[in-house]
N, C-alpha and C positions, 0 to 999 in steps of 0.2 A: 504494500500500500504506500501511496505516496505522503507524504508530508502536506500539512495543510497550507503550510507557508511558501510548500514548492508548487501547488496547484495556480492554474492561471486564472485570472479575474475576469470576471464579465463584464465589460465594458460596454455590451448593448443595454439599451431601455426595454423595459418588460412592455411589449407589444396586451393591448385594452382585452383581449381574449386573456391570456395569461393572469393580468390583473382581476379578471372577472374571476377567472378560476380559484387563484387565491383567497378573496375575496367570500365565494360562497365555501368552500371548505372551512375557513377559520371564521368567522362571522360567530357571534357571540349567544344570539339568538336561540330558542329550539327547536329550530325547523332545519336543522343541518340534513344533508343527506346522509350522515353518518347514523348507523342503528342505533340504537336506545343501549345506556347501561343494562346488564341482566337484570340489576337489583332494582329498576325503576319499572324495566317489565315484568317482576315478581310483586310488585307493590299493586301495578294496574290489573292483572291478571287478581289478586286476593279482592282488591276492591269491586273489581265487575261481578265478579263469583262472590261475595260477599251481598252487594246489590241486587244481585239477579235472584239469590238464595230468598232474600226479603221480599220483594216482588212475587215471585212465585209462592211463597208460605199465604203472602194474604190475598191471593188469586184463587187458593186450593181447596183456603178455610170455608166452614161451611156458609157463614155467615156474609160472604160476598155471592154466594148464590139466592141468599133471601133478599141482598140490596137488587141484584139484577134480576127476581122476579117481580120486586117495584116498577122495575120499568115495564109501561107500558105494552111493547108490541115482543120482549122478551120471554114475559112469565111464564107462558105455558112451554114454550121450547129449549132441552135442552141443548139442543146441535147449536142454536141463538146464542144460546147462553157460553158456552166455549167456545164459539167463533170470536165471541167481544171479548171474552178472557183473552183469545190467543192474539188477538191485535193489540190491544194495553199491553200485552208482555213484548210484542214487537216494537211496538213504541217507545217504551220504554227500554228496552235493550239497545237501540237504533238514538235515543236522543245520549244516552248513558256510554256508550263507544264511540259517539262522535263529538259531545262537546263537555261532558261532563267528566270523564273519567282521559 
């Protein structure tokens, strides 16, 4: 290997592409294209699964099938009834992966 003092100097200007490149790689921000720490994907992964766990316990309980036989055009159907369960769990899974979590 050579010596650092014996290498030659770059004497061009970093050409606006190059700068650009630099630029998004180091930027300070969280939107690097660099992957996530494990430990920050282990923390979002506990909390979506922790979240979703919640959601789902009071979708399952009995007592959100007596609020959605309240509703109106719901009561008598259960296919109704688990269609609008499975869209709130969608919703909520979808708003909780995209802006909350």
């Amino acid at each position: 290997m050579d010596p650092l003092d014996e290498l030659p100097l770059a004497d061009t200007v970093a050409t606006s592409k190059e700068t650009d490149v630099v630029q998004r790689l180091f930027r300070q921000t969280g939107d690097s294209d660099f992957p996530e720490k494990p430990a920050r994907k282990k923390q979002n992964a506990f909390l979506t699964t922790f979240y979703l766990t919640i959601v789902f316990a009071m979708l399952a309980n009995p007592w959100a099938d007596t609020v959605f036989e309240n509703i109106p055009k719901f009561g008598g159907s259960p296919l109704a009834q688990f269609a609008v369960k499975m869209l709130i769990f969608l919703a909520v899974t979808f708003v909780l992966t995209k802006w909350v979590i």
